[in-house]
C-alpha positions as CSV (number, residue, x, y, z in Angstrom):
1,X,70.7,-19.6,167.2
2,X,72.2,-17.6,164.2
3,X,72.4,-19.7,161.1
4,X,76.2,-18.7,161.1
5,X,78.0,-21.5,162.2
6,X,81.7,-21.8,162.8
7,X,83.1,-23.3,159.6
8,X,85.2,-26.4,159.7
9,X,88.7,-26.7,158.4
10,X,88.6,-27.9,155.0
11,X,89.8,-31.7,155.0
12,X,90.8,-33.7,152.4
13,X,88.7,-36.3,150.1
14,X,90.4,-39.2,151.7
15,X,90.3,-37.6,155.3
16,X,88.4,-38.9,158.3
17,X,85.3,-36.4,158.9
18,X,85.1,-36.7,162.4
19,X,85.8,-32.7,163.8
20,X,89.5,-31.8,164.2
21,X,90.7,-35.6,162.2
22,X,92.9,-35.5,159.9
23,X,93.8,-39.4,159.5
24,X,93.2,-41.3,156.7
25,X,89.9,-43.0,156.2
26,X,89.4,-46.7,156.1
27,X,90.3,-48.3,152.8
28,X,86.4,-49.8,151.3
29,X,86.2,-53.8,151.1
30,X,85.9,-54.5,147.6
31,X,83.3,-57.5,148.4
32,X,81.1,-55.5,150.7
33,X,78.2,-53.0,148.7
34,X,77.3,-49.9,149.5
35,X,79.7,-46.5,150.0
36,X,83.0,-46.2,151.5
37,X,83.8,-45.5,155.3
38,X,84.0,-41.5,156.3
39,X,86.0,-42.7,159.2
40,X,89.7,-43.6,160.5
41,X,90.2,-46.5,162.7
42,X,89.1,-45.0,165.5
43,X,86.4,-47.4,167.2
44,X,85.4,-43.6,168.7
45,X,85.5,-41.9,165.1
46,X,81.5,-42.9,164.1
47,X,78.5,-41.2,163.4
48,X,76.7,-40.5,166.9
49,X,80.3,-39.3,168.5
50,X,80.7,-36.7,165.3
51,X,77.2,-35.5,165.8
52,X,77.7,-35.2,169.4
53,X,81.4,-33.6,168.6
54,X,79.7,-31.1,166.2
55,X,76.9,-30.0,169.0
56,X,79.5,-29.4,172.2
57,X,81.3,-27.3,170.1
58,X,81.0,-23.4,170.8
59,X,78.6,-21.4,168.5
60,X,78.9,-18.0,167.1
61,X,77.5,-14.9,168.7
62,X,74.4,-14.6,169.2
63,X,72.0,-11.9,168.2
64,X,72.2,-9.0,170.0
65,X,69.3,-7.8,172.7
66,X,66.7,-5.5,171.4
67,X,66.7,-2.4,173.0
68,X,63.3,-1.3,174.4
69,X,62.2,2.4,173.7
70,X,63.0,5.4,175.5
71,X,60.1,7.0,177.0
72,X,59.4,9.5,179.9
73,X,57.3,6.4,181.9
74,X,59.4,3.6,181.7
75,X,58.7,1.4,184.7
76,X,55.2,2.2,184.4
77,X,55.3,1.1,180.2
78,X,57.3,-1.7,181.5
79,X,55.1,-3.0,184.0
80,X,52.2,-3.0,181.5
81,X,54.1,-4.7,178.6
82,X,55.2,-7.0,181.0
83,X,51.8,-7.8,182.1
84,X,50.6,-8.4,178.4
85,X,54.2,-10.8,177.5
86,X,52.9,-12.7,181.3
87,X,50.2,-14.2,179.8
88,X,51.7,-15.0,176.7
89,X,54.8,-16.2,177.9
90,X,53.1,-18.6,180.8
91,X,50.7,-20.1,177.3
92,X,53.7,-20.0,175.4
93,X,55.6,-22.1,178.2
94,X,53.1,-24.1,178.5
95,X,52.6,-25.5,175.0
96,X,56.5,-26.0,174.8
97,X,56.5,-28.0,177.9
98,X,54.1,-30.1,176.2
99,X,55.5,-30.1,172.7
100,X,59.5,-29.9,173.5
101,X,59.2,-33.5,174.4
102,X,57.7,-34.9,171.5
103,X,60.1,-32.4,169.0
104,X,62.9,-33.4,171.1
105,X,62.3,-37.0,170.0
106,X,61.5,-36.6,166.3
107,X,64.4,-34.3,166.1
108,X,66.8,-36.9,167.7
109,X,65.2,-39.6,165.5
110,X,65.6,-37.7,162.3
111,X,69.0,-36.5,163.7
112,X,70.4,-39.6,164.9
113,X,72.4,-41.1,162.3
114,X,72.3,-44.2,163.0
115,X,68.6,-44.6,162.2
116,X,69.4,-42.9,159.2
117,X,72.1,-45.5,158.3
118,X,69.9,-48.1,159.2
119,X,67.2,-46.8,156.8
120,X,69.6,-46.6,154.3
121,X,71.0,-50.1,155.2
122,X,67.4,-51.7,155.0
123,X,66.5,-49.7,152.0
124,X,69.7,-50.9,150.4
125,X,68.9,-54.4,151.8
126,X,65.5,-54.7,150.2
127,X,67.2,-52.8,146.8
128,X,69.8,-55.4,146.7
129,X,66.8,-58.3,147.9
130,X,64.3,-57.2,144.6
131,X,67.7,-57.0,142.2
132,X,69.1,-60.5,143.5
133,X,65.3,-62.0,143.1
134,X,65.4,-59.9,139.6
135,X,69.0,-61.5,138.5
136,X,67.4,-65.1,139.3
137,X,64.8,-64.6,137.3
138,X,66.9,-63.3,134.9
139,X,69.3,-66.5,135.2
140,X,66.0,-68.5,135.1
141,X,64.9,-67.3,132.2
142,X,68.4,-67.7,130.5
143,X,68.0,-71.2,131.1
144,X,65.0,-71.9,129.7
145,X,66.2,-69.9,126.6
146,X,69.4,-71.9,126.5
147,X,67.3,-75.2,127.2
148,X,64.9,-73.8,124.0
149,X,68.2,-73.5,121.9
150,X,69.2,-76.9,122.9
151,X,66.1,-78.4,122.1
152,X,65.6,-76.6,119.2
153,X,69.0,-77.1,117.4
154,X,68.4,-80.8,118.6
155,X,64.7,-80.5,116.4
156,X,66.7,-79.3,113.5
157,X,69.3,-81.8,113.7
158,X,67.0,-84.3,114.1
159,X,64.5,-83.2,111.0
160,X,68.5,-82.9,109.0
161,X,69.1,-86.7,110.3
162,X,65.6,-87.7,108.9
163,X,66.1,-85.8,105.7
164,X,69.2,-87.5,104.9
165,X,67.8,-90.7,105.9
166,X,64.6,-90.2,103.8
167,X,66.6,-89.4,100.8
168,X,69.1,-92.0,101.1
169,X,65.9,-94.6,101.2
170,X,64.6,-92.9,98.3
171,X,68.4,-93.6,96.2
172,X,68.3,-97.0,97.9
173,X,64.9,-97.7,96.7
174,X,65.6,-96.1,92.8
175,X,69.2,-98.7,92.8
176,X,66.3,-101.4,94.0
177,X,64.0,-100.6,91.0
178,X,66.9,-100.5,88.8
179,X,68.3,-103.7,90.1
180,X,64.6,-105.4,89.6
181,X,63.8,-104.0,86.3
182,X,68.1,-104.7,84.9
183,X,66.9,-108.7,87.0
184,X,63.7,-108.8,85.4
185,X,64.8,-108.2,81.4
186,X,67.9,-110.3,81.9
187,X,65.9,-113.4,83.3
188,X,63.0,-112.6,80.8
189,X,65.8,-112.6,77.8
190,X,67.4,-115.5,79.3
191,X,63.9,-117.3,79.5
192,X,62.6,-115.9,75.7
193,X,65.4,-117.5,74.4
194,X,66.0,-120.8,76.3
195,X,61.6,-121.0,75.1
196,X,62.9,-120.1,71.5
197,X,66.2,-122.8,71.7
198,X,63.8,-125.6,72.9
199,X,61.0,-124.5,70.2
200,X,63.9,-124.7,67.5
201,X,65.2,-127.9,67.9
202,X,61.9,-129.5,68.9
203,X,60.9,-128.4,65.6
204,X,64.6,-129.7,63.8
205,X,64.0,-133.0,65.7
206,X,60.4,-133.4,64.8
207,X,60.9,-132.4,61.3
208,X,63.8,-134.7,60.6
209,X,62.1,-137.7,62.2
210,X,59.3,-137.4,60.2
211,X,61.5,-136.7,57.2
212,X,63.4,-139.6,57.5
213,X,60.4,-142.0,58.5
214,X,58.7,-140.6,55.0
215,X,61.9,-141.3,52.9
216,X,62.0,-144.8,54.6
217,X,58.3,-145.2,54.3
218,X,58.8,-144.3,50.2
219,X,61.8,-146.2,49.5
220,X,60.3,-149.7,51.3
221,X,56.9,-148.8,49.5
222,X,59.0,-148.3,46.3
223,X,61.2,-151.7,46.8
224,X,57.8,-153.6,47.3
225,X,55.6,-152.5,45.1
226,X,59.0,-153.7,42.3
227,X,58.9,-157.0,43.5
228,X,55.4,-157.2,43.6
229,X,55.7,-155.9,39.7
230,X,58.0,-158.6,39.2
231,X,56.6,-161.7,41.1
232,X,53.6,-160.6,38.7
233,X,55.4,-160.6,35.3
234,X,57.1,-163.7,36.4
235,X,53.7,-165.8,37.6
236,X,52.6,-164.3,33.7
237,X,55.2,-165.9,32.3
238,X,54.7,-169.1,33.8
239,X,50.9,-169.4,33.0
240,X,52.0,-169.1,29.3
241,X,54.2,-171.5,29.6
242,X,51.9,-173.8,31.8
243,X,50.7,-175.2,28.2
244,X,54.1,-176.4,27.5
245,X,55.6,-177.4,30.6
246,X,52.2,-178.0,33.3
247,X,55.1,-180.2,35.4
248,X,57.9,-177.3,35.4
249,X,55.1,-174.6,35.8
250,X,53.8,-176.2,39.3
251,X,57.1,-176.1,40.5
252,X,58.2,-173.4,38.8
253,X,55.3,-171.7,40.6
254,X,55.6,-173.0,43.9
255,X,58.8,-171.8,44.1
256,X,57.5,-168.4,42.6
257,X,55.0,-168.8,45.4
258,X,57.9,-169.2,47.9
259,X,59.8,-166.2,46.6
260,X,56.3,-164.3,47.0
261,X,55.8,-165.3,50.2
262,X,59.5,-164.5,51.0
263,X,59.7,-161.3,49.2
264,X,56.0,-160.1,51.2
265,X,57.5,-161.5,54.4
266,X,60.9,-159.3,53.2
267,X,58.7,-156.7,52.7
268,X,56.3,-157.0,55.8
269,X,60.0,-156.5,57.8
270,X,60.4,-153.7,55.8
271,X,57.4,-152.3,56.8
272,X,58.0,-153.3,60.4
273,X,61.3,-151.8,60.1
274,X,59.7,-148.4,58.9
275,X,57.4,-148.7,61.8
276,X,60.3,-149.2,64.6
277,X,62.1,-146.1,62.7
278,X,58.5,-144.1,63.2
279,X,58.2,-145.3,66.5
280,X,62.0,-144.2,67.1
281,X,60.9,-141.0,65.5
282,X,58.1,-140.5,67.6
283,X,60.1,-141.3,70.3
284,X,62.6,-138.6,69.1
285,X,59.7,-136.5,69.0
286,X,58.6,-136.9,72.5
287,X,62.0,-136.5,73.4
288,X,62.3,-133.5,72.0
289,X,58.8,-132.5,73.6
290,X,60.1,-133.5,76.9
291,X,62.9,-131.3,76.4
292,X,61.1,-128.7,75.1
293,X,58.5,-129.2,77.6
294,X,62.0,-129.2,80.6
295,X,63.2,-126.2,78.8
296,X,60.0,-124.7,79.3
297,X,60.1,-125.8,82.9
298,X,63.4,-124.6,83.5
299,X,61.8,-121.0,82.1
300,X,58.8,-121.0,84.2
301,X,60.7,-122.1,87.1
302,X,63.3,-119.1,86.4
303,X,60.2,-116.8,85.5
304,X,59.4,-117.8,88.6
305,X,62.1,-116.6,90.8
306,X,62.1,-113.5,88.9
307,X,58.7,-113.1,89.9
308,X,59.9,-114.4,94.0
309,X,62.5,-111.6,93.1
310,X,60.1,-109.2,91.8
311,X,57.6,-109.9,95.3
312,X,60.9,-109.2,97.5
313,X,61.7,-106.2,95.7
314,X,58.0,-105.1,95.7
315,X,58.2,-105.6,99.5
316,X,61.3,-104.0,99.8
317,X,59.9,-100.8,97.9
318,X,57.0,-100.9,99.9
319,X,59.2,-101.3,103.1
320,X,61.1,-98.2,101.9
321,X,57.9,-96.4,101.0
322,X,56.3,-96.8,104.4
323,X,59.5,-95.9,106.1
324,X,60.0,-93.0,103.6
325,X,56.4,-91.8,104.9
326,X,57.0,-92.7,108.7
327,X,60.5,-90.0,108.1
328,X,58.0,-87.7,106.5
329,X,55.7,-88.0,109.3
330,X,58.8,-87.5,111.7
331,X,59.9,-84.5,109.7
332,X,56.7,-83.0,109.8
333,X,56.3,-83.5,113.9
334,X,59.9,-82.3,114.0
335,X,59.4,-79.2,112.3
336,X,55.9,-78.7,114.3
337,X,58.7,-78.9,117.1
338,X,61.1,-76.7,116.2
339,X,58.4,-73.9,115.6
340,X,56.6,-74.4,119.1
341,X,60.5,-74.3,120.4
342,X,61.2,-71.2,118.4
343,X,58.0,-69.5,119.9
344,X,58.9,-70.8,123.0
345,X,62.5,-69.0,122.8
346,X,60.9,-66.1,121.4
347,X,58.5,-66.1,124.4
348,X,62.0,-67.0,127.0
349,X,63.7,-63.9,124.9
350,X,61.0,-61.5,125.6
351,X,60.8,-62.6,129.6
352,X,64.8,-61.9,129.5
353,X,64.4,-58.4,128.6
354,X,61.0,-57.9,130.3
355,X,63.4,-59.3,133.4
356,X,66.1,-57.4,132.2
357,X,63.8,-53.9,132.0
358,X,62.4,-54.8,135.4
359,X,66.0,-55.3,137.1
360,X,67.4,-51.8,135.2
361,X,64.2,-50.5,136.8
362,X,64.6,-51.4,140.1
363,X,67.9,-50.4,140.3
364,X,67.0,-47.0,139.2
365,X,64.0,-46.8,141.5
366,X,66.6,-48.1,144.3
367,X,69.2,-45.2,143.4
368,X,66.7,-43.1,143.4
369,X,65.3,-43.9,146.7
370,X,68.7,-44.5,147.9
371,X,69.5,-41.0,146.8
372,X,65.8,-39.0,148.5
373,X,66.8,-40.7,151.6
374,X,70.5,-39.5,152.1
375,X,69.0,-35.9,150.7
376,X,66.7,-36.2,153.8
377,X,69.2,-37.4,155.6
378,X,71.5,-34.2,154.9
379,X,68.6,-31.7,155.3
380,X,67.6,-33.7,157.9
381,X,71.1,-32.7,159.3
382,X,70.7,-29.5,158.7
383,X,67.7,-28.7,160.3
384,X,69.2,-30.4,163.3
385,X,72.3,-27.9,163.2
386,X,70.1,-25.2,163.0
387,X,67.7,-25.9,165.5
388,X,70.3,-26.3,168.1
């Protein structure tokens, strides 16, 4: 067969390609992958009737019959040639009758478009198969990286939260230490001079007792020790005058005796009087002990609660302190966190593009198979066309 075939009408892009069509081809479903229908509507408008459309159709001349030689003994050249091409042609028959079978087959296999289509259909299927499996993976590993993000913007908001709350302990516990120490110099003022107030007029009371028990001591010592001096002159006067008047001195002196013994017993009162004024002294003295000694109480007793305040507030900082240190130890597990998440986002990013790469690659490698197969296809085709 000459490799001149009869050429085709030209048709148009959007024309059916079945031989002599000129309708319109099917529109392509936007949902469906792969290329667009060559065909009308024609249920008889596929591949296999086209092919079979293309073969019935008459072919171009064929080559012309070459002309044996002239010569002056043709039947007898003939014979002999023909005797040689016998042999040859009988081997020659017999090999295609063996092999015409078999080449018939692959060439309507390799010629039948259907197979071809369905090649390209499962080619495409598995294409489509490794870049759906490739696009989960690649949804997969935006997931995790997402979930990474989360998790690690929920680290650093957590390690902000325990920040904040480790330095707002940290301002609570400095207004705590100035609270104490502001508590703690106001009671200890409050108590130095309560100590001092009680010390003062102990001391007032103590030296004004004893002042006045001194001056009344002094002045009954004084007004005695006169009467004394004067029952004395008085009993001398009398002894002079015994020798005169013995009668007038004894009762003169008994009743100088009486006024004695009045004036001691005035003056033992006296004494007793100074002693109950002592004893009252004293007594203002220990009252004034006691209160010094209640004022001194009071102090202690206020000393301490400043000293129950002091233990709450040591407990409170030492509350604070530990918790301040428990928010550090959070912070520092939260930041351990929040690197192994960022390494593990790193690691998710790095998986997305590796997945990313791999599904670019496998569409290439599909295209590209996609494309060697509709090339063999088409020569595929052409051989076919030829051979016939």
């Amino acid at each position: 067969m000459s490799e001149q075939q009869t050429q085709q009408p030209e048709q148009a892009a959007n024309e059916c390609v079945f031989p002599d069509c000129h309708r319109p081809r099917v529109p392509k479903d936007p949902s469906v992958r792969g290329q667009a229908p060559k065909y009308c509507d024609d249920p008889d408008h596929n591949a296999a009737t086209a092919y079979k459309a293309k073969n019935r159709r008459p072919a171009g001349p064929g080559a012309q019959a070459v002309q044996e030689e002239d010569t002056d003994r043709p039947v007898t050249g003939a014979a002999a040639t023909a005797l040689l091409v016998r042999e040859s042609v009988l081997t020659a028959v017999r090999e295609l009758g063996e092999q015409l079978p078999r080449y018939i087959g692959q060439l309507e296999t390799i010629t039948d478009p259907e197979a071809a289509e369905a090649q390209v259909a499962a080619a495409e299927t598995r294409a489509e198969a490794r870049i759906a499996e490739a696009q989960q993976e690649l949804v997969t590993e935006r997931g995790r990286r997402e979930k990474a993000e989360r998790r690690a913007k929920n680290a650093e908001t957590a390690k902000t939260e325990a920040e904040e709350a480790a330095d707002e302990g940290l301002r609570q516990l400095d207004e705590a230490k100035a609270r104490f120490e502001a508590e703690t110099a106001r009671i200890q003022e409050e108590a130095d001079a309560a100590v001092a107030e009680a010390e003062r007029q102990r001391d007032e009371k103590v030296a004004q007792a004893v002042a006045d028990a001194e001056g009344r001591i002094t002045e009954v010592e004084a007004r005695t020790a006169g009467e004394v001096e004067a029952a004395e002159e008085k009993a001398g006067k009398a002894e002079v005058e015994a020798a005169r008047k013995v009668a007038e001195m004894e009762k003169t002196v008994e009743e100088e005796k009486k006024a004695a013994a009045q004036v001691k017993a005035d003056s033992l009162q006296s004494v007793e009087d100074a002693n109950a004024r002592v004893v009252e002294a004293n007594g203002k003295v220990e009252e004034a002990q006691q209160a010094a000694r209640q004022a001194a109480a009071d102090a202690n007793t206020k000393v301490e609660a400043a000293n129950s305040v002091v233990t709450a507030l040591r407990e409170e900082v030492e509350r604070m302190t530990t918790a301040a240190q428990t928010r550090e130890g959070r912070i520092a597990t939260l930041e351990g966190e929040a690197r192994d998440l960022y390494g593990q986002l790193r690691t998710a990013d790095s998986k997305v593009r590796d997945a990313e790469e791999k599904t670019r690659a496998i569409e290439r490698e599909t295209e590209e198979q996609i494309r060697i197969l509709r090339a063999e296809l088409d020569t595929a085709k052409k051989s076919g066309g030829k051979g016939r």
